[in-house]
N, C-alpha and C positions, 0 to 999 in steps of 0.2 A: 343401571338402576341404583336408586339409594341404600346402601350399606347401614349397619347399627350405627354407625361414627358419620354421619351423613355425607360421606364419601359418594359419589357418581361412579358406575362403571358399567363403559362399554361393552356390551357381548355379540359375539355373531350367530347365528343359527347353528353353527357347530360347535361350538363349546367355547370355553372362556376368552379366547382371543385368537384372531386370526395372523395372527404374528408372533411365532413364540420365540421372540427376543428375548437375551438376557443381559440387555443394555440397563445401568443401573439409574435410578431413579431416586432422587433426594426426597421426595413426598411418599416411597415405597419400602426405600430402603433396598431394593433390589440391585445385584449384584453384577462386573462386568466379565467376563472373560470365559473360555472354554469350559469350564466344569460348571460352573451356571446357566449359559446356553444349554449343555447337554441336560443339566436338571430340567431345565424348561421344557428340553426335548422329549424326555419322558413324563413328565405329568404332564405334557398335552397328548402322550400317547394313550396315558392312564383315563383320563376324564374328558379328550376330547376328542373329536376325532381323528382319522387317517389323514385326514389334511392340516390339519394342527399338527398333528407329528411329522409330515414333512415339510413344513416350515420351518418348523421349530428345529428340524436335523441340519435344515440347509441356514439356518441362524447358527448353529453350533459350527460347523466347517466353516462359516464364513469367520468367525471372533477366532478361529483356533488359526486360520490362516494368517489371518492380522499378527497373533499373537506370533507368532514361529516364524515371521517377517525377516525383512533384512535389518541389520545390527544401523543403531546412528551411525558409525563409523563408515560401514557401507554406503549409507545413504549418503552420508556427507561425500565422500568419496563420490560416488555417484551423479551428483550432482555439481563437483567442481571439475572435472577431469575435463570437461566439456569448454569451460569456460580458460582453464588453462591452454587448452592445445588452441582455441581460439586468440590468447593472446603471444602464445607461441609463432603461430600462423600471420598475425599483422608483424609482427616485429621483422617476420621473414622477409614479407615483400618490403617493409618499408627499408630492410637495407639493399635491399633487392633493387629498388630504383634508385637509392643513392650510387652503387656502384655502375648504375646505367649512365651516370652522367646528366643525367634529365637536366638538374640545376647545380648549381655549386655548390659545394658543401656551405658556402657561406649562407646560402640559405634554405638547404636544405641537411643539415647536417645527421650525420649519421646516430642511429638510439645510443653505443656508448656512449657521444658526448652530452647526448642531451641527459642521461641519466647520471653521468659526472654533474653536469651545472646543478641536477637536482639533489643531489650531495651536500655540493655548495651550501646550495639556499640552506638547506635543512641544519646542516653543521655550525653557520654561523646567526642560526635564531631567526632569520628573515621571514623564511617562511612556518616555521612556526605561530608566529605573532599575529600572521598575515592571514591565517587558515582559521586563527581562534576569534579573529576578529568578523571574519567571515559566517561563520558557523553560529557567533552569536545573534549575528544580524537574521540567519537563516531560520534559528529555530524561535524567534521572538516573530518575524513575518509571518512565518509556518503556520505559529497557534494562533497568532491572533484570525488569519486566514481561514483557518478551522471553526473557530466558534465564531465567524460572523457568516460563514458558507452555510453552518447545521442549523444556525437561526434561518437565515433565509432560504433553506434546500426547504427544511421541515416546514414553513410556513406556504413557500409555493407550492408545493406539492399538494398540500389537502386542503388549499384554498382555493373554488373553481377560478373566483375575481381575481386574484393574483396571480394566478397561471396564466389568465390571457393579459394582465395589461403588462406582465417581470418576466414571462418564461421565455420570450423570442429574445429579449434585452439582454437575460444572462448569458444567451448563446454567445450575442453581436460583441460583449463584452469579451467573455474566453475568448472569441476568435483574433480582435486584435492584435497585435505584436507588444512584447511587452516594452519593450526599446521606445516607441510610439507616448508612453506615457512620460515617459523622463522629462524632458523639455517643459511639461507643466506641472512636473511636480517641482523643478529647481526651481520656480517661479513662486510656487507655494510655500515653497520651506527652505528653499536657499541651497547651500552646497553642504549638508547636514546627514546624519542617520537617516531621520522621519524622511527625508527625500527617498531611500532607497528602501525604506520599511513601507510607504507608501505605495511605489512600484510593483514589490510583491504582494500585498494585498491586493489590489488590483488583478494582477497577472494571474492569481490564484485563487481565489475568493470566489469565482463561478464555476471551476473546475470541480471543488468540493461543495458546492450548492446541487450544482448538475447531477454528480454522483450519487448523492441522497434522495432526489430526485428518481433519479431511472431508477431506482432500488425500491423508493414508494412505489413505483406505477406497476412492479412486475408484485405488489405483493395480491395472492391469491382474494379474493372476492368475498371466497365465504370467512378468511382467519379476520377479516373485519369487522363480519357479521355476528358471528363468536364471542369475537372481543365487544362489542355491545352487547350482546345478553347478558355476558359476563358481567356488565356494568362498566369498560373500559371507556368512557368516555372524556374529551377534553384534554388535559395533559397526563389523565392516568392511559389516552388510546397511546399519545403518543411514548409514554414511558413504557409500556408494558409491549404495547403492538409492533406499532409504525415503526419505529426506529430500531429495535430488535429484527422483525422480521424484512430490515432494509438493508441489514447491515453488510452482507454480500456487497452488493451495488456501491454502498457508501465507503466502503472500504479500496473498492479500484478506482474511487472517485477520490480518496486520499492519494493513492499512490500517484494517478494519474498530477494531483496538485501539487505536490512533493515536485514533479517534473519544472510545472510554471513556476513555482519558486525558486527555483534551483537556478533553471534558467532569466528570473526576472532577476534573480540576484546581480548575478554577472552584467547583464545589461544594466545595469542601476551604477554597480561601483566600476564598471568601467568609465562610465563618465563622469558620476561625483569624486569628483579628488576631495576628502574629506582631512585636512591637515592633524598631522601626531595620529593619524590611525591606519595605518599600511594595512591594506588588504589583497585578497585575491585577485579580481582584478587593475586594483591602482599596480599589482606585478605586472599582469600581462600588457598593460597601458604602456608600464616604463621599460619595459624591456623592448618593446617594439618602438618605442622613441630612441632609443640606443640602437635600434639593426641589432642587437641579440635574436638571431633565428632560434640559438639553443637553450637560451631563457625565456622565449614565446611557446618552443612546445613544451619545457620543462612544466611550467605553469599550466597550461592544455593539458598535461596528463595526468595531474593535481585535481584537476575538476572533473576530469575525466572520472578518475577513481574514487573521488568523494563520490558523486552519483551514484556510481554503478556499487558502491559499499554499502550506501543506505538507502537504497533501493534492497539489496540483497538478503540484510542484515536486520530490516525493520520492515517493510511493509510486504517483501515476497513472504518471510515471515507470517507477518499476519493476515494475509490471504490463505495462507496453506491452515492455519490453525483455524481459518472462519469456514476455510471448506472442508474441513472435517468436523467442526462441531456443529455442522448445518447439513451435514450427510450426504456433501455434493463430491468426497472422494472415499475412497477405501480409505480405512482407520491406519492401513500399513505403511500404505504411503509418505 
């Protein structure tokens, strides 16, 4: 009901709220952590009733538990032990079948040599040059990728006409290979950057449309209906609503693009030889023109670990921080 300050607030038949949160609130001013909750806990004991106050007790154990958590250091710990004894474990078997003889070291050479070549590379600038050239191409495809997927995720999504003549098309597109579009981009733009910045907008451009997409479609019925009475219509729905309340969805829908780009990359400068600009794959190209087996996989685990670093570093990242401030894990987590 209306307040002196024309404030709105919800009540339930048993007293002031039936959640006695003490989750803080910017419009409230109200506070987070265990001795907040427990204050809540007892003025819903005071003025509301028995079931207010064990809400409101089991809201106070749950912030106090968060709080009394495991240390970051735990956590981080916790979370990389896994991924260490994981690459522990491949290193095992892959000397593991070099010693079986499978093929010859000549090409299949054992991890210390390959991580000596990648020494090499590294020691004498090669792949340094080769990695910054690489990364610039990746993070300028990336965004452009981005704002042309949230333009067209956002528009087919709450468009009904544009969801049946665009939404099968974006699938048919993601699903192609990205290697597939090369051959017509050399044609377009010659043996150039825009050849392989083209590839990856392509390869990625539906991935993050799609993602925004599935994110609109799961958002609830009535936070719609709300946001109209509220007056959220037109680009205030999509600023305030749709794209907030999407943002889960359009977030795996980044990381999942992050992938096609990653990958349209490599397919792109492996075949554009672009002259005076040595890249990641013009490596893996010339080393496998040389029969270098332990500058093909030096290179392989280059890409390998660029991946799996900004995957880790940036987007697992921001899924953990979207599903916590969207209340889809424990705060301690």
């Amino acid at each position: 009901m209306p307040d002196d300050d024309g404030h709105t607030t919800v009540t339930s038949p048993d007293g002031p709220s039936a959640n006695g949160s003490a989750a803080h609130d910017g419009a409230t001013g109200t506070e987070h952590g265990p001795g907040a909750a427990a204050g809540a806990a007892a003025a819903a004991g005071a003025h509301g009733g028995p079931v207010d106050a064990e809400f409101a007790g089991l809201d106070a154990l749950d912030l106090a538990g968060a709080a009394s958590g495991r240390s970051r250091a735990q956590r981080f710990w916790r979370a990389t032990w896994p991924k260490l004894a994981a690459v522990g474990l491949g290193l095992a078997i892959w000397q593991a079948v070099v010693w079986s003889g499978w093929k010859d070291e000549f090409l299949l050479p054992p991890p210390a040599d390959v991580f000596a070549e990648l020494g090499d590379m590294a020691s004498d600038g090669t792949l340094t040059e080769a990695l910054a050239n690489t990364m610039e191409l990746a993070v300028k495809g990336f965004a452009m990728s981005v704002v042309i997927g949230t333009i067209v995720g956002a528009l087919v999504a709450r468009i009904g006409v544009l969801r049946a003549a665009f939404g099968s098309l974006i699938t048919g597109i993601q699903t192609m290979p990205s290697v597939a579009w090369v051959p017509w981009a050399i044609l377009l733009f010659r043996q150039t950057d825009a050849t392989v910045l083209f590839v990856i907008v392509l390869g990625t451009t539906p991935a993050v449309a799609n993602g925004l997409i599935s994110g609109a479609d799961q958002i609830p019925p009535i936070l719609l209906r709300a946001g109209r009475v509220l007056g959220a219509r037109g680009f205030a729905a999509y600023r305030y609503v749709i794209l907030p309340a999407s943002l889960p969805g359009f977030v795996s829908g980044l990381k999942q693009g992050w992938a096609f780009a990653w990958r349209s990359l490599m397919a792109g400068e492996i075949i554009v030889t672009i002259a005076g600009e040595p890249n990641i794959g013009f490596l893996l190209q010339a080393n496998r023109g040389l029969s270098r087996a332990d500058g093909v996989l030096a290179v392989m685990l280059v890409i390998l670990a660029v991946g799996i670093l900004v995957d880790a570093l940036v987007f697992s990242t921001l899924e953990r921080w979207v599903a916590r401030r969207w209340g889809l894990v424990d705060a301690g987590r």
